[in-house]
C-alpha positions as CSV (number, residue, x, y, z in Angstrom):
1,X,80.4,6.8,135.2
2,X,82.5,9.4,133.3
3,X,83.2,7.6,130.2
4,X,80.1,9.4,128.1
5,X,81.4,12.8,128.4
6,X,82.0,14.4,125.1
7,X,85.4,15.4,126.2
8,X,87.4,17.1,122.7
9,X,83.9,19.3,122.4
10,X,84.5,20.6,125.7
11,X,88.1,21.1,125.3
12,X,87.4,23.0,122.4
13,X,84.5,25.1,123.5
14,X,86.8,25.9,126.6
15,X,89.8,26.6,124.2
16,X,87.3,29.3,122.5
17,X,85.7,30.6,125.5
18,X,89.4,31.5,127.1
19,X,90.5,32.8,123.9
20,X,87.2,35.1,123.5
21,X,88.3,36.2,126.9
22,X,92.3,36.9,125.9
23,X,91.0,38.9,122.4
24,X,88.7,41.4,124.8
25,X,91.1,41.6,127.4
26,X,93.6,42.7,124.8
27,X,91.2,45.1,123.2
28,X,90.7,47.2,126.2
29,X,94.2,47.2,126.8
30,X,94.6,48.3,123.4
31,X,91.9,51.0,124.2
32,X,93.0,52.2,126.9
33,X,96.8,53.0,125.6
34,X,94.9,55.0,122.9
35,X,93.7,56.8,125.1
36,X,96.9,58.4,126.5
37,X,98.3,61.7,125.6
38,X,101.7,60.1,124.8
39,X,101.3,62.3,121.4
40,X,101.5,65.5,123.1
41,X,104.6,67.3,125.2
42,X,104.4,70.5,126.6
43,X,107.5,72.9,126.4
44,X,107.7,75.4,129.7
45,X,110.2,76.5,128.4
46,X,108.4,78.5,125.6
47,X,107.2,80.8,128.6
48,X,109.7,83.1,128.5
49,X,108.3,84.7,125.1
50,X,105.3,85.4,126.4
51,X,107.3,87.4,129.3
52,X,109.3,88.9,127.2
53,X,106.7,90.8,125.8
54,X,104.6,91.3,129.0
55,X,101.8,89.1,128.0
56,X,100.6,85.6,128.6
57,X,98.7,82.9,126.6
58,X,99.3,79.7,124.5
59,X,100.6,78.0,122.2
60,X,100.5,74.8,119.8
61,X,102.4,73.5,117.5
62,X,100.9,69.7,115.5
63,X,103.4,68.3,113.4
64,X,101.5,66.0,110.6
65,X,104.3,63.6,109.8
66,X,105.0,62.3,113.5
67,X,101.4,63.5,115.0
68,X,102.5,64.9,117.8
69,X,101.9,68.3,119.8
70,X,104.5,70.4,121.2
71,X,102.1,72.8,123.7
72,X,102.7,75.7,126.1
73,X,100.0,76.2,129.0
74,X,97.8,73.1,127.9
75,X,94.8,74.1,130.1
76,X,94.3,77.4,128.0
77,X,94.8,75.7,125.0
78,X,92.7,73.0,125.3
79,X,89.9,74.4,127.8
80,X,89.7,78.1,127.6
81,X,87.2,80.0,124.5
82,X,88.1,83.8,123.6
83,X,86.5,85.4,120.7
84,X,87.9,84.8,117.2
85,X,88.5,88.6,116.3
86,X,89.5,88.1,112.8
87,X,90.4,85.0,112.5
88,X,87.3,84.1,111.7
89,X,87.5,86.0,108.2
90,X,89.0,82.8,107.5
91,X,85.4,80.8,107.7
92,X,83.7,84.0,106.4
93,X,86.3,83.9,103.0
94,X,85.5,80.1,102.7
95,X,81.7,80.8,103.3
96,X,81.4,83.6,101.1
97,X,83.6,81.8,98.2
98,X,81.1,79.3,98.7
99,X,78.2,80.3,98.2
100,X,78.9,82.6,95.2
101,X,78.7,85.6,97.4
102,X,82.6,86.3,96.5
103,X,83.1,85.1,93.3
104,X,87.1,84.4,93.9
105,X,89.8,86.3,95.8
106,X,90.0,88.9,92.8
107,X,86.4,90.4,93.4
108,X,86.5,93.9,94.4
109,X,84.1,95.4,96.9
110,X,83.8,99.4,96.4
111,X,85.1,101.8,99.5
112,X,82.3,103.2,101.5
113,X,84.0,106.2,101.6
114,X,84.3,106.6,105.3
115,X,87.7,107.0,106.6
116,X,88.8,104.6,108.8
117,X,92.7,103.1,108.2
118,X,94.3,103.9,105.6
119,X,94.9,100.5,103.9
120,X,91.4,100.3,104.4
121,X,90.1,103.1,102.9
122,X,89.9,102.1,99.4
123,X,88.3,99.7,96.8
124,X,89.3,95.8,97.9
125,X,90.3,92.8,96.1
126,X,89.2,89.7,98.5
127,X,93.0,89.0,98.4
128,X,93.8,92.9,99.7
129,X,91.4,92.7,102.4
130,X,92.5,89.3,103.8
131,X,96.2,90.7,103.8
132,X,95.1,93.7,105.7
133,X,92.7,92.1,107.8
134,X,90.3,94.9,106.4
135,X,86.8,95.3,108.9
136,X,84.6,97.2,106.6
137,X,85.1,94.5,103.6
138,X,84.5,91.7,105.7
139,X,81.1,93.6,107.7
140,X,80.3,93.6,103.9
141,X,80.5,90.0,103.3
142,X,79.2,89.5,106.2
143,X,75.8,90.5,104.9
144,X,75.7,89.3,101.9
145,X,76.0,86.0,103.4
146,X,73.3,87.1,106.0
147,X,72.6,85.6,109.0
148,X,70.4,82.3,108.7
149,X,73.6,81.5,106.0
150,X,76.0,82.4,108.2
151,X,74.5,79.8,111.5
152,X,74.1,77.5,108.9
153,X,77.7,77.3,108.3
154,X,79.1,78.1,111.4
155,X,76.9,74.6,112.6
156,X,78.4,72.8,110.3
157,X,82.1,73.8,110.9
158,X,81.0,72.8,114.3
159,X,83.2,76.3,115.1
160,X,83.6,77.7,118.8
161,X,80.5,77.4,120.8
162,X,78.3,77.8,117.1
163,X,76.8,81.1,119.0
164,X,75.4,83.2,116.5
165,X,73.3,85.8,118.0
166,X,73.5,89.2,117.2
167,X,74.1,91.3,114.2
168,X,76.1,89.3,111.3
169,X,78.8,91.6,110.8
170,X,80.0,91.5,114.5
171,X,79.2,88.4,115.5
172,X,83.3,87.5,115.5
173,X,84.0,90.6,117.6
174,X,81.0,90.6,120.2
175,X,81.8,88.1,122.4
176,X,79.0,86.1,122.3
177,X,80.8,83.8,119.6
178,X,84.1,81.9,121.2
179,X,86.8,79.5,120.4
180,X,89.3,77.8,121.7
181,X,92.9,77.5,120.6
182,X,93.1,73.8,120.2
183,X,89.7,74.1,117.4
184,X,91.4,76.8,116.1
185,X,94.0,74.5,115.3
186,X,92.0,71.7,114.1
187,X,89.9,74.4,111.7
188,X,93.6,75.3,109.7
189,X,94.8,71.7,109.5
190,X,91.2,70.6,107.5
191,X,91.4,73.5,105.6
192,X,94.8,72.5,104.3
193,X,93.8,68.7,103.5
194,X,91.0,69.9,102.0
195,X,88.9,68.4,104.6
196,X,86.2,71.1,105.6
197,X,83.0,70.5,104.4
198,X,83.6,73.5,101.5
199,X,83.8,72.6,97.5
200,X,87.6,71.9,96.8
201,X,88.1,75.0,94.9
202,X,86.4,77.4,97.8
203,X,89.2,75.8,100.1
204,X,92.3,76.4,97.6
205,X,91.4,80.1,97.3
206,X,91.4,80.3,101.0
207,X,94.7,78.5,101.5
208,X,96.4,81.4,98.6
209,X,94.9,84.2,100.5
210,X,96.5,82.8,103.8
211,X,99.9,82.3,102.2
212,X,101.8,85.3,103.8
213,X,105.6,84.5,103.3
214,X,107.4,82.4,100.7
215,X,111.3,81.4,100.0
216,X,113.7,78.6,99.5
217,X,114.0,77.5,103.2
218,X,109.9,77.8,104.2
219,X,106.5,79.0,103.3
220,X,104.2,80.8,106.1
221,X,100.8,80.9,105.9
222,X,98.6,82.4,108.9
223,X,95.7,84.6,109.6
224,X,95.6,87.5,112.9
225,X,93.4,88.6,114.9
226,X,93.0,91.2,117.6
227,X,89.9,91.7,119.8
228,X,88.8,92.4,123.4
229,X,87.2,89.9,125.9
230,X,84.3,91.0,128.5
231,X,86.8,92.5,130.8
232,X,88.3,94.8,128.4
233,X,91.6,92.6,128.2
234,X,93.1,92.6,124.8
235,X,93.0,89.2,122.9
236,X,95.7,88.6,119.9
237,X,95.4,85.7,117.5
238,X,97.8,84.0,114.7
239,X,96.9,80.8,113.4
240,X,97.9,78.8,110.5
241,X,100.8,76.5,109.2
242,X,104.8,76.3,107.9
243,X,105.9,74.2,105.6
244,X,109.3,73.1,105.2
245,X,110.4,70.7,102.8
246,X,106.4,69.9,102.1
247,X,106.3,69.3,106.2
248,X,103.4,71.0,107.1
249,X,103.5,71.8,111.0
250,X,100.1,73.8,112.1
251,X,100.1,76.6,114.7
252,X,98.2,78.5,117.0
253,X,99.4,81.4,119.1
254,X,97.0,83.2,121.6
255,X,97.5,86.2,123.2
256,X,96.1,88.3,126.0
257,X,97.1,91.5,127.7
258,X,95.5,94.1,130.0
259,X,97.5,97.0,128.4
260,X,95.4,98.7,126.1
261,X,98.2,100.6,124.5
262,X,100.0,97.3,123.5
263,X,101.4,96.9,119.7
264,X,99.4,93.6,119.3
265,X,99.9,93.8,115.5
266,X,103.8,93.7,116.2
267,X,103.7,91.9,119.5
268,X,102.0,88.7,118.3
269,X,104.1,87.9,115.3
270,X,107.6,89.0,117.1
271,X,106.3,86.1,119.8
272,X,105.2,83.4,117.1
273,X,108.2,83.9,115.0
274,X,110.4,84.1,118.2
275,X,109.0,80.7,119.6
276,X,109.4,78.8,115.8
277,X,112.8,80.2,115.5
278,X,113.4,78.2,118.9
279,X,111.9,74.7,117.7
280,X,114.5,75.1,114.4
281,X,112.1,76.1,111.9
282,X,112.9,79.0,108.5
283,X,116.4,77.0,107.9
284,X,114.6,74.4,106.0
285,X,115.9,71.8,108.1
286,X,112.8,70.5,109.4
């Protein structure tokens, strides 16, 4: 009574069925390896720069060409927001390029003539203020932009926690705006592939006025900062990239210290240089 079953049809809708099954099986597996943190090691060892100068905080270090991290104290880089302090002249140079409120890193705003710092207190290229990391230039752009500009931007960069309130020209220093090290790293790398959602040009002129060192073995190209959380605590920033041999290997160093009379300005590049030294970079072997 068997001899009427369609037998090869129902091998073969079995053969596809079972192989249907292998394909999904091996695409969660697939899936799930993805989703494993194989790309990333974290390097105790890179502690003892932070104790050597009395202060704790983070560190990360992407390099493009094998895509891997090399991370100190991965739950602060990856979980904990501080306030940008002047790293954020970064996104206020590409916003203000942008949207023809700087006209390139040549234009000059005129001294207010208060006294402040001394490399401050004078008429300003972009390109001067950026190296200086100059507060009343940037408060300047800053309202040129003006606010509604400035959300606008800061929403689409997706930057921080995208909190905008309170006056434009402090919203980087106010805690109110926060980021955390590991977007801080992700905002440098698109800005060097050209990848931010900025006119190719606005993103160039950006990159120059980051450039900070240059030679035969390595170029470094970063942007500080130096701020205060709710607490008082003092909060120091460098962020940016090395190249070596057209390598580009992307960086973020964050700081923090409750000494108030702390050289953050020599403190955080003696650490960052310290810790790159260790991983072999300025040789121009990498």
């Amino acid at each position: 009574k068997y001899t009427n079953i369609p037998f090869v049809p129902t091998f073969l809708f079995l053969q596809k069925f079972y192989m249907k099954r292998f394909l999904i099986s091996a695409l969660i597996l697939l899936l799930l390896a993805g989703c494993k943190n194989t790309n990333v090691t974290t390097d105790d060892s890179l502690k003892s720069f932070f104790d050597s100068a009395a202060v704790t905080g983070c560190f990360g270090l992407f390099n493009n060409s094998q895509n891997n991290f090399i991370i100190y104290n991965l739950p602060r880089y990856r979980d904990s927001s501080f306030t940008p302090a002047s790293t954020f002249k970064v996104v206020i140079s590409l916003i203000g390029i942008q949207t023809g409120r700087i006209s390139d890193e040549n234009m000059v705003i005129k001294w207010d003539s208060v006294k402040r710092r001394p490399e401050w207190d004078k008429d300003l290229s972009m390109k001067e203020a950026f190296a200086v990391s100059s507060g009343p230039y940037y408060q300047e752009v800053a309202r040129r932009i003006g606010h509604d500009t400035m959300k606008h931007w800061i929403d689409s960069l997706g930057y921080g926690n995208r909190d905008a309130s309170g006056p434009v020209d402090s919203l980087w220093l106010n805690n109110t705006l926060k980021v955390k090290p590991d977007e801080e790293l992700g905002l440098v790398k698109k800005l060097y592939f050209n990848q931010l959602p900025f006119f190719h040009r606005t993103q160039e002129i950006v990159k120059k006025l980051m450039l900070r060192e240059q030679n035969s073995n390595y170029q470094l190209s970063y942007k500080t900062g130096w701020g205060n959380d709710e607490n008082g605590n003092e909060i120091g920033w460098v962020v940016g990239w090395i190249e070596e041999n057209k390598h580009p290997y992307f960086f973020v160093l964050n700081l923090e210290s409750h000494d108030k009379n702390i050289d953050m300005e020599k403190v955080r590049l003696q650490v960052l240089k310290g810790i790159l030294a260790h991983l072999g970079f300025f040789n121009g072997k990498k």
